[in-house]
VOMARMI-454137 format. One record per residue (C-alpha): residue in one letter; x, y, z. Coordinates in nm, 4 decimals, decimal comma. Example, Ala and Ser with C-alpha at 12.3 -4.5 7.8 and 13.67 -1.06 7.14 Angstrom:
# VOMARMI-454137
<pt code="A" x="1,2300" y="-0,4500" z="0,7800"/>
<pt code="S" x="1,3670" y="-0,1060" z="0,7140"/>
# end
This chain:
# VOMARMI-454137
<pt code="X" x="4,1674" y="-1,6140" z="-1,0503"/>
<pt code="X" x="4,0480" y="-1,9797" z="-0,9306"/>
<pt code="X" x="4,0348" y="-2,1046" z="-0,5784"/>
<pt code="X" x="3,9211" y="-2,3924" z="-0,3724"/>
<pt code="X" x="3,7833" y="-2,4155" z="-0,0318"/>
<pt code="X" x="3,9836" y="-2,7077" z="0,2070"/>
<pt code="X" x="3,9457" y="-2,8306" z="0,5357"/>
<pt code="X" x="3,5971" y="-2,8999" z="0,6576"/>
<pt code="X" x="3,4848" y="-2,8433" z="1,0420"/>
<pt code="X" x="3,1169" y="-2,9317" z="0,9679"/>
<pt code="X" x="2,9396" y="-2,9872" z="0,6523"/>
<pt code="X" x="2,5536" y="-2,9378" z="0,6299"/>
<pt code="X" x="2,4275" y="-3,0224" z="0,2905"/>
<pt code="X" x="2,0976" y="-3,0068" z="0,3423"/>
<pt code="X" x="2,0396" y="-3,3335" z="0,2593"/>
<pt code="X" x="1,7657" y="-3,4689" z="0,5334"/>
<pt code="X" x="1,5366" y="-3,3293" z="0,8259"/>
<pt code="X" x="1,6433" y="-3,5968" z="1,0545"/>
<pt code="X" x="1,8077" y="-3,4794" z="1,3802"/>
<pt code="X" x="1,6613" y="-3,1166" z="1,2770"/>
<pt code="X" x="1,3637" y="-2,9447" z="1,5297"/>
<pt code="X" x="1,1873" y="-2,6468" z="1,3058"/>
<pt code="X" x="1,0039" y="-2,3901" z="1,5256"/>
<pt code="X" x="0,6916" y="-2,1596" z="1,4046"/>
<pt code="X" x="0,6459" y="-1,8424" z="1,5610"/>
<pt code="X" x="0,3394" y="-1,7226" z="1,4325"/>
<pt code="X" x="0,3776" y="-1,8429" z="1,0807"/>
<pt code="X" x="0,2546" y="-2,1895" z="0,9658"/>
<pt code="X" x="0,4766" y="-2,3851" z="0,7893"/>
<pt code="X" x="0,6489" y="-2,7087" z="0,6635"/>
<pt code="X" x="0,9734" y="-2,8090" z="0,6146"/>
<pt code="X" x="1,1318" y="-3,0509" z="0,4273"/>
<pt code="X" x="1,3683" y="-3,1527" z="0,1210"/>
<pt code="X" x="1,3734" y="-3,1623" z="-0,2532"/>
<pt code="X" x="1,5311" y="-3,2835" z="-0,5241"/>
<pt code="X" x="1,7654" y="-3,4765" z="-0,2372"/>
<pt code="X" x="1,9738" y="-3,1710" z="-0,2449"/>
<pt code="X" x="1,7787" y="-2,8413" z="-0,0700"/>
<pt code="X" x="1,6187" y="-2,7734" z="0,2719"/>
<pt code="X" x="1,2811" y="-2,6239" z="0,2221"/>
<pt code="X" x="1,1446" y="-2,4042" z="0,4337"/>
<pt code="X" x="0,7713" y="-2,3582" z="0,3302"/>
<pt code="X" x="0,5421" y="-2,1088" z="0,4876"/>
<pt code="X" x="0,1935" y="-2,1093" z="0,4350"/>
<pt code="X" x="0,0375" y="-1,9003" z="0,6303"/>
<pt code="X" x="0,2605" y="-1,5789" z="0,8128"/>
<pt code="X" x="0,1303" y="-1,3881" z="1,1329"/>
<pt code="X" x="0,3228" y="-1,1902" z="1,3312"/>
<pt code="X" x="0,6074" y="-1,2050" z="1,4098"/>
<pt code="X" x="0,6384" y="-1,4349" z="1,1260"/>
<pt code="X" x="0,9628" y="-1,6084" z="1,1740"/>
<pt code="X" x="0,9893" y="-1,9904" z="1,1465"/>
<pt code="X" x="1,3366" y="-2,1662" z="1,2153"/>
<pt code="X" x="1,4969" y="-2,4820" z="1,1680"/>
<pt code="X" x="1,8491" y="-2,5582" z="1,4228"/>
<pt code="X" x="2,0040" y="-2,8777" z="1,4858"/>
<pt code="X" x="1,9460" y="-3,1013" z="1,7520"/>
<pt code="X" x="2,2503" y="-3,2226" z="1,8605"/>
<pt code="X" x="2,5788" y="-3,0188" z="1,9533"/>
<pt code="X" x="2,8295" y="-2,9661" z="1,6631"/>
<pt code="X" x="3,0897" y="-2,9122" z="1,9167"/>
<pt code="X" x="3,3209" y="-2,8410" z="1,6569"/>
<pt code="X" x="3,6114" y="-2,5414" z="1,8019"/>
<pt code="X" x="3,6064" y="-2,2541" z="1,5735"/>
<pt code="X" x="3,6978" y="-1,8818" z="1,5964"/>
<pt code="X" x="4,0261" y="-1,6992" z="1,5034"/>
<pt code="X" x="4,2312" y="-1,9062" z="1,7363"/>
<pt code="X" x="4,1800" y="-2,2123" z="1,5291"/>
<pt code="X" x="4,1255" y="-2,3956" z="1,2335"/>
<pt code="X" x="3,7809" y="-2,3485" z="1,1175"/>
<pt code="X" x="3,6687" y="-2,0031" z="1,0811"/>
<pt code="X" x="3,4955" y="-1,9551" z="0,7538"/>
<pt code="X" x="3,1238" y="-2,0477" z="0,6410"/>
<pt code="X" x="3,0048" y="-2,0810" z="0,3820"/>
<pt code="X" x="2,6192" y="-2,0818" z="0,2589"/>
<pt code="X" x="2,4237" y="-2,0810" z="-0,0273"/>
<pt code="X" x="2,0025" y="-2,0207" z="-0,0584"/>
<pt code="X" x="1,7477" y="-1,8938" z="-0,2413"/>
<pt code="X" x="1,3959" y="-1,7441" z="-0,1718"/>
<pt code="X" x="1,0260" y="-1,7807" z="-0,4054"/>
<pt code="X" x="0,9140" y="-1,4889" z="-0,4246"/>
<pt code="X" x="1,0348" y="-1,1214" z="-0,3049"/>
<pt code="X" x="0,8992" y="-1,0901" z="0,0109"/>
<pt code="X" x="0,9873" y="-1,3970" z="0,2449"/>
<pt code="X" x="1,3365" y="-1,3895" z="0,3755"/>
<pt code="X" x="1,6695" y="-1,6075" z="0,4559"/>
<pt code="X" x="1,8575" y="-1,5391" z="0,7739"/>
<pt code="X" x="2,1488" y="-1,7781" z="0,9621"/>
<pt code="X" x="2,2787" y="-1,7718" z="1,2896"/>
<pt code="X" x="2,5092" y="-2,0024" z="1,4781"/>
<pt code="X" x="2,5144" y="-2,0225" z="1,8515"/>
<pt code="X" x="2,8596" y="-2,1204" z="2,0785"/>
<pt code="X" x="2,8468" y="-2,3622" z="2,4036"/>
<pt code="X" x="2,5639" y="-2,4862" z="2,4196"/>
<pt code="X" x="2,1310" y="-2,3381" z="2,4315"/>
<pt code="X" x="2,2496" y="-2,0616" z="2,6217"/>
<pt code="X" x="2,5432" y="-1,9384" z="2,4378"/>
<pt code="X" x="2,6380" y="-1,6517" z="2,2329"/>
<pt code="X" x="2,5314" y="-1,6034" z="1,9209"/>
<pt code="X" x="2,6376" y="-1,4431" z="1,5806"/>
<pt code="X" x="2,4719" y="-1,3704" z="1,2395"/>
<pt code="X" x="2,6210" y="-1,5683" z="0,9507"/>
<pt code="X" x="2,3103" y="-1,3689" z="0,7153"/>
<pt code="X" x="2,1652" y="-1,1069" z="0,8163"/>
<pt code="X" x="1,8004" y="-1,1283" z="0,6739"/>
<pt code="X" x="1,7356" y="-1,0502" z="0,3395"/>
<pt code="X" x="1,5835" y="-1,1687" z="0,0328"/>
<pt code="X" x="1,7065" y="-1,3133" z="-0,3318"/>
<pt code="X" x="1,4873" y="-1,4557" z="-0,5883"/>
<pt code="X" x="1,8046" y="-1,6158" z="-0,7640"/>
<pt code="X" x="2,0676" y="-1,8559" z="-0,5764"/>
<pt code="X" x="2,2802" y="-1,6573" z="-0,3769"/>
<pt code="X" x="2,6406" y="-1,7851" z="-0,2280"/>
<pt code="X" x="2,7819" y="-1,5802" z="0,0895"/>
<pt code="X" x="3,0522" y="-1,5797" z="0,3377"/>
<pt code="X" x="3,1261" y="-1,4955" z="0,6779"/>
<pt code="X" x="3,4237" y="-1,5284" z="0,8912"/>
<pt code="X" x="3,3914" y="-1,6174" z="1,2447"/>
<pt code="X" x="3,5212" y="-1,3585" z="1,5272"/>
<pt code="X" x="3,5732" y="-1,4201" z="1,8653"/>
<pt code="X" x="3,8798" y="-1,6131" z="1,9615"/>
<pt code="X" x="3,8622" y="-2,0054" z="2,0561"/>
<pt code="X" x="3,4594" y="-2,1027" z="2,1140"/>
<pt code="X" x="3,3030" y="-2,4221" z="2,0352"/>
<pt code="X" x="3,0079" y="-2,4138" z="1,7474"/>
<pt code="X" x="2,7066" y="-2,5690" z="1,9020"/>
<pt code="X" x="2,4057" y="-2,4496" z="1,6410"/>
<pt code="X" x="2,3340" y="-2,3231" z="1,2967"/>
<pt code="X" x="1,9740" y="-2,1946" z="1,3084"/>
<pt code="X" x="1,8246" y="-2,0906" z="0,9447"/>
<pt code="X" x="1,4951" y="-1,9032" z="0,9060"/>
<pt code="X" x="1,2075" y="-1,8633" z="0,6824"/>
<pt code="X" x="1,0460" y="-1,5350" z="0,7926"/>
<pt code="X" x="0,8870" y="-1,2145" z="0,7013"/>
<pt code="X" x="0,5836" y="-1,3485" z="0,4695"/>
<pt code="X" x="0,4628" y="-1,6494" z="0,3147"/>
<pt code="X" x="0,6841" y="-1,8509" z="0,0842"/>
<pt code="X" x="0,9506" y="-2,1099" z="-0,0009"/>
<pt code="X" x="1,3422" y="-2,0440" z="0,1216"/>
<pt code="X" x="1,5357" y="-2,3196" z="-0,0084"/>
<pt code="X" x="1,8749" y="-2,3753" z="0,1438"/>
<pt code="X" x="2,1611" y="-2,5915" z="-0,0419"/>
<pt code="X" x="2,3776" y="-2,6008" z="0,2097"/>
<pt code="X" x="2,5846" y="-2,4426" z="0,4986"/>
<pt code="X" x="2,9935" y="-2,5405" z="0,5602"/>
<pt code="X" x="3,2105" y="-2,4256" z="0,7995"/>
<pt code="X" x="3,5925" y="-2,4315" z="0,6895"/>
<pt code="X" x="3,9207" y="-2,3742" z="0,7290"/>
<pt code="X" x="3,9360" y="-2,1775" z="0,4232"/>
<pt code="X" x="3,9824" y="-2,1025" z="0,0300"/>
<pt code="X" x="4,3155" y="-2,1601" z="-0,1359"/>
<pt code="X" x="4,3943" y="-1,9194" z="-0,4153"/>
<pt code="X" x="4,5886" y="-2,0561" z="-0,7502"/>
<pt code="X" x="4,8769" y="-1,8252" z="-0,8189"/>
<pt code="X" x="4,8863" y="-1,9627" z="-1,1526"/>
<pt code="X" x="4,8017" y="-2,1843" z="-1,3663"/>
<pt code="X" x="5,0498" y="-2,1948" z="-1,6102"/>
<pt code="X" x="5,0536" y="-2,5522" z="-1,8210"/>
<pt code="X" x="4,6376" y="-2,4151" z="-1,9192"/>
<pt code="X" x="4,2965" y="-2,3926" z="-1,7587"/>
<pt code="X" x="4,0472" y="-2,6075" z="-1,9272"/>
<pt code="X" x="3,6907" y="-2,5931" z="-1,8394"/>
<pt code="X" x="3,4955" y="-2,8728" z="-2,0510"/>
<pt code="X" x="3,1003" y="-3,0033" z="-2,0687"/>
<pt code="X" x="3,0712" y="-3,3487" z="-2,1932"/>
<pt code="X" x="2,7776" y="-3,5230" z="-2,3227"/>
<pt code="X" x="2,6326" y="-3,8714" z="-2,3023"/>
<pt code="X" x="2,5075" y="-3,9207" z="-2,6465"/>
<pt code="X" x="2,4925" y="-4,2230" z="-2,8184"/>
<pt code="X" x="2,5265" y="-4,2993" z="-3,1544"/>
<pt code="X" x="2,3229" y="-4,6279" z="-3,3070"/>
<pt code="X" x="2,4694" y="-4,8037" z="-3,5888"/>
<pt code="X" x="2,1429" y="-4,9752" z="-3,7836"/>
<pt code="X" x="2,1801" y="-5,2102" z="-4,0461"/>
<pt code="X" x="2,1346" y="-5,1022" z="-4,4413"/>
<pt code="X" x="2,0907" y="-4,7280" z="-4,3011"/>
<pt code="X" x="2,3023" y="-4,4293" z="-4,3995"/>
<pt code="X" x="2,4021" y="-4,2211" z="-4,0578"/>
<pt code="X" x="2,3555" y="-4,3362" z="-3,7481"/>
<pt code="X" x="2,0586" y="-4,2569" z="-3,4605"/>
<pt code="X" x="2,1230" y="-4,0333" z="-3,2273"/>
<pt code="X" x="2,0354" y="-4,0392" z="-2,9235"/>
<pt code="X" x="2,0826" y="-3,7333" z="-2,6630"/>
<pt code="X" x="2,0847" y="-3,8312" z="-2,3239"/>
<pt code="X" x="2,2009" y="-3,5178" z="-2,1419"/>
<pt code="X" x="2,5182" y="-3,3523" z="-2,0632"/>
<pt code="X" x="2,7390" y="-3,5031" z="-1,7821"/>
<pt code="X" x="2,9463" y="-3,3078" z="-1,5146"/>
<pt code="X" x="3,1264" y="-3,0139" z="-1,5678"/>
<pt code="X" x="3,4884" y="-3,1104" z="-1,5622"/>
<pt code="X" x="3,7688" y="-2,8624" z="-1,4632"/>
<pt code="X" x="4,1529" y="-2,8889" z="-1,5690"/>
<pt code="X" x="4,4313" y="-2,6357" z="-1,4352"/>
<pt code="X" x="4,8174" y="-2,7237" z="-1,5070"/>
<pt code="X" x="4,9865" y="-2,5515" z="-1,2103"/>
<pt code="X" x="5,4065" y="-2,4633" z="-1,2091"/>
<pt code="X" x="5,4614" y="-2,5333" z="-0,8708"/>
<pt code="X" x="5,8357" y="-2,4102" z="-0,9448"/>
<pt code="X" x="5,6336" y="-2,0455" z="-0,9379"/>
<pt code="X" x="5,5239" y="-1,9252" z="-0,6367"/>
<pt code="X" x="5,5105" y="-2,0764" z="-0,2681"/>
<pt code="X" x="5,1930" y="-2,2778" z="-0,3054"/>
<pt code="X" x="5,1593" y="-2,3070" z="0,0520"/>
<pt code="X" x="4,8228" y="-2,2602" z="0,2250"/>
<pt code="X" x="4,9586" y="-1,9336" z="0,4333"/>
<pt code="X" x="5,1510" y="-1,7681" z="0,1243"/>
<pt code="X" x="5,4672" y="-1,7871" z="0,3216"/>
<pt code="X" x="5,7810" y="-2,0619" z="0,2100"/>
<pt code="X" x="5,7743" y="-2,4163" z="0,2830"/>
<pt code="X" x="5,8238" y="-2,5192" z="0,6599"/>
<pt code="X" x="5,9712" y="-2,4081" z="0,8804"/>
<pt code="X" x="5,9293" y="-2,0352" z="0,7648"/>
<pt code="X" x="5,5285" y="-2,1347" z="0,7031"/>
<pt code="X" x="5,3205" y="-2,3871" z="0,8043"/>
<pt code="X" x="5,2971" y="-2,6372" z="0,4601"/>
<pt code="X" x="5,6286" y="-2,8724" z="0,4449"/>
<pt code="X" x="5,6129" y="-2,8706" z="0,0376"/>
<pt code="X" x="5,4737" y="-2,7195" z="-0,2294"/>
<pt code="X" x="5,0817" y="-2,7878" z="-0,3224"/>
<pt code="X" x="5,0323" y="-2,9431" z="0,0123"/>
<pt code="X" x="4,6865" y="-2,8503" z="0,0144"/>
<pt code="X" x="4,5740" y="-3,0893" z="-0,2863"/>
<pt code="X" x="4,7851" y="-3,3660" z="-0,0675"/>
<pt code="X" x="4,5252" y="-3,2570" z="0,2228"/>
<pt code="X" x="4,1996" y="-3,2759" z="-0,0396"/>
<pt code="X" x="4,3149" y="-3,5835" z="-0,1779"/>
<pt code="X" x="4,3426" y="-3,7300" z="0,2022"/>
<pt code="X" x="4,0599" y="-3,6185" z="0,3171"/>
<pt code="X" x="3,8060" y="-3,6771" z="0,0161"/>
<pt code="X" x="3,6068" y="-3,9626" z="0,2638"/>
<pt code="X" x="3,5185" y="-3,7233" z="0,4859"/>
<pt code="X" x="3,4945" y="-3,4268" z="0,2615"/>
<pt code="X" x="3,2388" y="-3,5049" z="0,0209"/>
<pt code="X" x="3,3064" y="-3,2234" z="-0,2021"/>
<pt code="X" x="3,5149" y="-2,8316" z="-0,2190"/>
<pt code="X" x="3,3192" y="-2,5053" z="-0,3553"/>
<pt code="X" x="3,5227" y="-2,4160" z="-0,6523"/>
<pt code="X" x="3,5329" y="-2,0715" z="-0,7561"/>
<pt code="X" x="3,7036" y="-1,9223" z="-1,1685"/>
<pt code="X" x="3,6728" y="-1,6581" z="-1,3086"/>
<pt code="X" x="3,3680" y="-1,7427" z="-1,4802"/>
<pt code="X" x="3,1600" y="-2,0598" z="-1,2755"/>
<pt code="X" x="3,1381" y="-2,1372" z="-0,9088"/>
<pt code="X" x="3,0175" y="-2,4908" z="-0,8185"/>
<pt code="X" x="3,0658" y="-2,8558" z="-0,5917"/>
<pt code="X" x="3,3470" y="-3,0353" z="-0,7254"/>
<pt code="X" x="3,5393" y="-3,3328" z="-0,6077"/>
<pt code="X" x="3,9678" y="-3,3577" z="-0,6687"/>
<pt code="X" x="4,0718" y="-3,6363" z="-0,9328"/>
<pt code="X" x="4,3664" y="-3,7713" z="-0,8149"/>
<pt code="X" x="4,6120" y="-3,4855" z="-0,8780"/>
<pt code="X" x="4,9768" y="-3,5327" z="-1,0815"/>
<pt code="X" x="5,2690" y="-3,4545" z="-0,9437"/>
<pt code="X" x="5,5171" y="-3,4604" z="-1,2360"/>
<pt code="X" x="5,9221" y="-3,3977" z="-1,1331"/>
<pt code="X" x="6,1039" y="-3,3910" z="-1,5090"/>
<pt code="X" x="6,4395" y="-3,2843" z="-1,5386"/>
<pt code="X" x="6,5505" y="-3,1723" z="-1,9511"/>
<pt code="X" x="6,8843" y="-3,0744" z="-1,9351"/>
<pt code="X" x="6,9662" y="-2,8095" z="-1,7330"/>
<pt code="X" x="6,6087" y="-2,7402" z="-1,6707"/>
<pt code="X" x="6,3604" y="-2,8738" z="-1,3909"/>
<pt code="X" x="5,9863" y="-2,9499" z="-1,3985"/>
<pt code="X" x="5,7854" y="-2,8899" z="-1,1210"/>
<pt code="X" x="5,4351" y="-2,9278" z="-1,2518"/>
<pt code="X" x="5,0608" y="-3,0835" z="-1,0749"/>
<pt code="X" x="4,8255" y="-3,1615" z="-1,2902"/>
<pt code="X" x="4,4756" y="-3,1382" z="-1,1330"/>
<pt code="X" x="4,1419" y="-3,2507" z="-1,2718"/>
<pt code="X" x="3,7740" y="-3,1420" z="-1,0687"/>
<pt code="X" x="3,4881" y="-3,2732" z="-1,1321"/>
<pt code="X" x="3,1376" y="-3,1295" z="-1,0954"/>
<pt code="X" x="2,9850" y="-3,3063" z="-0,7844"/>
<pt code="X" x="2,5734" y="-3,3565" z="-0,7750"/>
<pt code="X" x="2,2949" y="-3,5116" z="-0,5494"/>
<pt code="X" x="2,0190" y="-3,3796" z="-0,7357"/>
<pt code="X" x="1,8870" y="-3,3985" z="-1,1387"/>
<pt code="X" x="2,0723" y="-3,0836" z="-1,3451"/>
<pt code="X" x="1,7388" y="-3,0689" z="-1,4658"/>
<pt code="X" x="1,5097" y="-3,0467" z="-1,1721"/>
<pt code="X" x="1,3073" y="-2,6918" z="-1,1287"/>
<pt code="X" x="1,5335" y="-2,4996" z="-0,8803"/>
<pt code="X" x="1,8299" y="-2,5053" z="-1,1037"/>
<pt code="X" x="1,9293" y="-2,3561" z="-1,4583"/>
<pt code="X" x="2,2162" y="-2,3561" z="-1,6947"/>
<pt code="X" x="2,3309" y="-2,0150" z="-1,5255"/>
<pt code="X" x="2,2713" y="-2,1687" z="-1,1127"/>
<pt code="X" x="2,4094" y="-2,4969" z="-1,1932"/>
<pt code="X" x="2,7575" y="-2,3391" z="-1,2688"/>
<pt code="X" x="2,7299" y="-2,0209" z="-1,0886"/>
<pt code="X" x="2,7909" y="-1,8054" z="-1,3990"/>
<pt code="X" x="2,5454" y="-1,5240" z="-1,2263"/>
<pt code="X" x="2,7536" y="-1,5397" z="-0,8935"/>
# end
């Protein structure tokens, strides 16, 4: 099974404290980011009640709920050790609005990748607060999105292709037998799936094309992805074997008629998408691609 998140209401990728207020009660702490990529909540010193939280400043204001659009989130963290913890709420209308919990809190030592679906009917999303509490320690956050929601393949029946290239060079030197190699590191995971759009309804709701469902053709979602790519920096892309950031290559849609017989094919190529060094401390071969989630 592969799918791919569309739509974003609000991206948060963790990128920069600016226009962020973080708020010790009892605990000591710093908070700041790494690698370009990760919040990080550090806590050096915990004392009851030992929470420390980090919110926006400014209101989102973005309408969510199960009235409209946007009604997924999703987050992904990581703690230091096993005793400090990760928790996320988000708050509606405004400082003194209601409030619900994205993460309850609780502790991983590995990157973790959740979900949550907003309830409520029609409310405006103000505030996403994240915590660092319980004990001293490091909770690293990569990011937090709030979405319409993911879009599962029902096939992909021209072949799935998942492929890691390199960036090795080869050195031709005069009067020397071989060449030098050098290895400079792999490049992005690249993605291919060959989808029969002829199979299927392809449509973001699982119903037929419009007017019985919402999509007017086929594969309209990629269409949306494709449109929206300046404002959606990236999709979470989830196989059966790796979860990551990716970004859409334009996508093929190939109409072929042989015969009797019609083609209804999209090609689509993703691309791993990255802020931060592959090699830097917080990630691995195994968080990189998600192979543990």
């Amino acid at each position: 099974m592969v799918s791919i998140s569309y739509g974003h209401g609000h991206l948060n990728d963790c990128t920069t404290t600016t226009g962020y207020t973080k708020t010790d009660t009892g605990n000591t702490s710093t908070f700041t980011t790494v690698h370009g990529d990760y919040f990080k909540l550090n806590v050096t010193n915990a004392a009851a009640p030992k929470i420390t939280t980090v919110v926006n400043d400014d209101d989102i204001d973005l309408d969510v709920g199960t009235d409209e659009l946007h009604k997924k989130i999703r987050y992904r963290y990581r703690c230091s050790n096993n005793d400090i913890k990760a928790k996320i709420l988000i708050e509606m209308d405004g400082g003194g609005g209601t409030q619900q919990t994205v993460l309850a809190e609780t502790n991983s030592i590995t990157w973790k990748v959740g979900t949550y679906t907003i309830t409520g009917a029609s409310d405006k999303l103000d505030h996403i607060f994240v915590y660092a509490n319980g004990a001293e320690g490091i909770v690293y956050y990569d990011y937090i999105i709030v979405y319409e929601g993911d879009f599962t393949f029902p096939n992909g029946a021209y072949g799935i292709r998942g492929s890691i290239p390199n960036r090795n060079i080869f050195l031709e030197v005069p009067s020397r037998q071989t060449d030098i190699t050098q290895m400079l590191g792999s490049k992005n995971f690249e993605f291919f799936i060959g989808c029969d759009l002829a199979n299927s309804f392809w449509t973001k709701d699982g119903l037929a094309v419009h007017p019985t469902g919402t999509d007017y053709v086929k594969g309209q979602v990629f269409y949306e992805i494709a449109h929206n790519a300046k404002t959606e920096p990236w999709q979470w892309l989830i196989t059966e074997r790796e979860q990551m950031k990716v970004t859409l290559e334009p996508p093929s849609f190939i109409r072929e008629a042989s015969g009797d017989k019609l083609t209804d094919r999209l090609d689509l190529l993703f691309r791993e998408y990255r802020l931060s060094d592959a090699g830097n401390s917080l990630e691995t071969a195994i968080s990189r691609w998600g192979l543990d989630l």
